[in-house]
C-alpha positions in Angstrom: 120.4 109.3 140.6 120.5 108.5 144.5 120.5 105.0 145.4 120.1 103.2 148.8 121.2 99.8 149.6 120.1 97.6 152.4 122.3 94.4 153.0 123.2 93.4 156.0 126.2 91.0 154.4 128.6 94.8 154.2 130.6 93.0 152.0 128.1 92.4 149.6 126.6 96.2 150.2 130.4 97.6 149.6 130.8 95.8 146.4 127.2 97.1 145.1 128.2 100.6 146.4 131.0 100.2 144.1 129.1 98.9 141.0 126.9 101.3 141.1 129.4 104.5 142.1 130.6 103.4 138.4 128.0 104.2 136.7 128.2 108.0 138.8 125.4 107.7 141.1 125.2 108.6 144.6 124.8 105.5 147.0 124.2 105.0 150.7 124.8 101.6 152.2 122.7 101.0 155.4 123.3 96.8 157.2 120.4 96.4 159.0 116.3 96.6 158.7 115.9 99.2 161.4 118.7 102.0 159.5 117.2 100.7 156.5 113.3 102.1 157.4 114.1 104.5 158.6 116.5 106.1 155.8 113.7 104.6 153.1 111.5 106.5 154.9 113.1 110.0 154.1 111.8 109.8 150.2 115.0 111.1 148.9 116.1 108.0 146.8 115.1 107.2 143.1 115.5 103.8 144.3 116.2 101.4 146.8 117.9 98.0 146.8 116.5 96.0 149.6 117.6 92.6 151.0 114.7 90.3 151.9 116.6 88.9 154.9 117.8 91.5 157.5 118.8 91.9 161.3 116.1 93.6 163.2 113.1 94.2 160.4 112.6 92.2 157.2 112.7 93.6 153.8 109.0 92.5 153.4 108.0 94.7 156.3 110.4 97.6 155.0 108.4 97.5 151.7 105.2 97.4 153.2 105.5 100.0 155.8 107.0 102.4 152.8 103.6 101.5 150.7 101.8 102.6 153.9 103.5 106.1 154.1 102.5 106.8 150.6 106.4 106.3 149.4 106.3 105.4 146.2 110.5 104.9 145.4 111.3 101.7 143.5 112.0 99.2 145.3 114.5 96.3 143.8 114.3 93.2 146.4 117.1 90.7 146.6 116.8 87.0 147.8 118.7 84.1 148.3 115.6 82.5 148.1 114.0 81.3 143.9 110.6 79.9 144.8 108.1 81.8 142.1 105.7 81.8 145.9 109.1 83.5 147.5 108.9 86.2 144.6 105.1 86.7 144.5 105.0 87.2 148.4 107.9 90.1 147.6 105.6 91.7 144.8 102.9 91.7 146.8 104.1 93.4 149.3 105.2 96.6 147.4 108.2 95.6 145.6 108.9 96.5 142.1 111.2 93.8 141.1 112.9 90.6 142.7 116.6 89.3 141.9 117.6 86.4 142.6 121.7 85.7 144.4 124.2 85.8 142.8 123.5 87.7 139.7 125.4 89.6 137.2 126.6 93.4 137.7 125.2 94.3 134.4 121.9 93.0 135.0 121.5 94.9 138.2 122.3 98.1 137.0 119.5 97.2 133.9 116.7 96.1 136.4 118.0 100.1 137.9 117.6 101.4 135.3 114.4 100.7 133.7 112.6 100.7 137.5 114.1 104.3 137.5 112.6 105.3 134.1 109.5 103.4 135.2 109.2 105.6 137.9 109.9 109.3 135.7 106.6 108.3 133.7 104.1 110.8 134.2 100.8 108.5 135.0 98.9 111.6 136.3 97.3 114.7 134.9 97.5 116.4 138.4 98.7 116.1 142.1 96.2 117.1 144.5 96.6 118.0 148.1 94.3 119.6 150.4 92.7 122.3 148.6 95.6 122.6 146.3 95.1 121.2 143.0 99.2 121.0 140.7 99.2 120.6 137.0 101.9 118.2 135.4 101.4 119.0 132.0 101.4 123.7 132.3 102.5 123.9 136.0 99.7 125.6 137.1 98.4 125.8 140.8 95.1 126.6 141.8 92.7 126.2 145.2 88.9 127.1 144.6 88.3 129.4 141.7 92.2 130.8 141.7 94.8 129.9 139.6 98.5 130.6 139.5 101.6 129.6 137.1 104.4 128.5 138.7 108.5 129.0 137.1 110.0 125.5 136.3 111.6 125.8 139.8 108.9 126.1 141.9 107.0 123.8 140.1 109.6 121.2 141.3 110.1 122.1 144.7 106.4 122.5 145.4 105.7 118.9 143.4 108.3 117.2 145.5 106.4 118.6 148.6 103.2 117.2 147.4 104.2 114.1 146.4 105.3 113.7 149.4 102.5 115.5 151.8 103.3 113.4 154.9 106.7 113.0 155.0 109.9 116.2 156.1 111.8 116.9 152.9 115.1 118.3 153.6 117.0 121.0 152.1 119.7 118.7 150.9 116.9 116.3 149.2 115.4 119.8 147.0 118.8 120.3 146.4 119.8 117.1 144.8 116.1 116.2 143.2 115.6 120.2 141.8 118.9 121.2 141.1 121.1 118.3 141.1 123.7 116.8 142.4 126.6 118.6 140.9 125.2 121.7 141.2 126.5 125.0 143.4 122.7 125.7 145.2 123.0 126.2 148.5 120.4 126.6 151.2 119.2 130.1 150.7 118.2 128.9 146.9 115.5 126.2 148.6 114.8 130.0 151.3 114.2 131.7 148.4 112.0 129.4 146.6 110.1 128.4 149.3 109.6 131.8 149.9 108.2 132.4 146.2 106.0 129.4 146.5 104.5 131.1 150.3 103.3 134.1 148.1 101.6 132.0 145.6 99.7 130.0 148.4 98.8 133.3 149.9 97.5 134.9 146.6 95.4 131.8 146.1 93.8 131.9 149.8 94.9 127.8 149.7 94.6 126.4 153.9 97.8 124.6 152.8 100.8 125.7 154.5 104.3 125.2 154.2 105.9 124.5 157.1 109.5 124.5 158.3 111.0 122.4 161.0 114.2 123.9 162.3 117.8 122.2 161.1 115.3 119.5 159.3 113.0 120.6 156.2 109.8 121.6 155.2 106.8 120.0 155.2 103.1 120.2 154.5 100.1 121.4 156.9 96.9 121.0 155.8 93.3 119.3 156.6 92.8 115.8 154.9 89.5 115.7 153.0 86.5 113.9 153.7 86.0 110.9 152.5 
């Protein structure tokens, strides 16, 4: 699980870091609402932990500007503040869940883990985008009247593209999300897959193309529908 923390008070953010390392996830510790946009941004975290106060942009306008670009990563805000109006303004926003300082270690790493699981539900038969059409339940593609299975693999990298239509995914985020953490892929595995998944758009005529933006990631070209 890859975590991102955004506290401006670094000692606070270092001792989460820590807590959280424990339990053998990845962290990244960012101090201030610009680093912490733009980082949130990227859609490689299963979950961010997000000050309500910071230097530069507010955690309230981090939240909402992620809602706004379609990122869906749990968001766990944290407040000095306890008014129920305090927490309600944070929900509303886009945040998941609200704490409330100082709290327990234990309890943290509970509201984690249960905003993670939340988000691992499957709430969706299908992800569309453009004329693509992606099965959750048989991994099958199709655009039109054309159809195509995809291998376990593909299905993940090409699911983490759509999920995320508008955003760059890097090579290190397909990595981490497909193959995981710990594991020896390097970059020509996300080439080759990539690759695979080209073929399958091609043999399905779909306008949707992957595209690939040098020394960053791939990303998804197609026309929005109508509405």
């Amino acid at each position: 699980m890859n975590i991102l923390i955004v506290e401006d008070e670094r000692r606070l953010a270092d001792v989460l870091a820590h807590i959280i390392r424990e339990e053998n996830y990845s962290v990244e510790a960012v101090y201030t609402g610009g680093d912490g946009l733009a980082y949130a941004l990227s859609g490689q975290y299963d979950a961010v932990v997000l000050d309500v106060m910071l230097p530069g942009l507010s955690g309230l306008e981090i939240v909402r500007q992620m809602r706004e670009a379609k990122i869906a990563t749990p968001v766990l805000m944290l407040t000095a503040k306890g008014e129920v109006a305090d927490r309600v303004h944070g929900l509303d926003s886009g945040a998941d869940d609200y704490m409330q300082k100082p709290f327990a270690a234990a309890e943290l790493l509970a509201r984690l883990r249960a905003l993670t699981r939340r988000q691992g539900e499957v709430t969706l038969d299908c992800i569309e985008c453009g004329d693509l059409s992606l099965r959750l339940d048989n991994h099958e593609l199709s655009s039109g009247s054309r159809s195509v299975r995809l291998s376990l693999k593909e299905f993940e990298v090409l699911k983490i593209l759509m999920a995320n239509s508008h955003q760059v995914i890097t090579k290190e985020t397909l990595i981490s999300k497909v193959w995981g953490y710990d594991s020896d892929a390097e970059s020509n595995n996300v080439e080759a897959y990539i690759s695979f998944l080209r073929k399958k758009l091609a043999y399905l005529e779909s306008g949707v193309t992957i595209e690939v933006l040098r020394k960053v990631g791939y990303s998804l070209k197609f026309e929005e529908k109508a509405i």
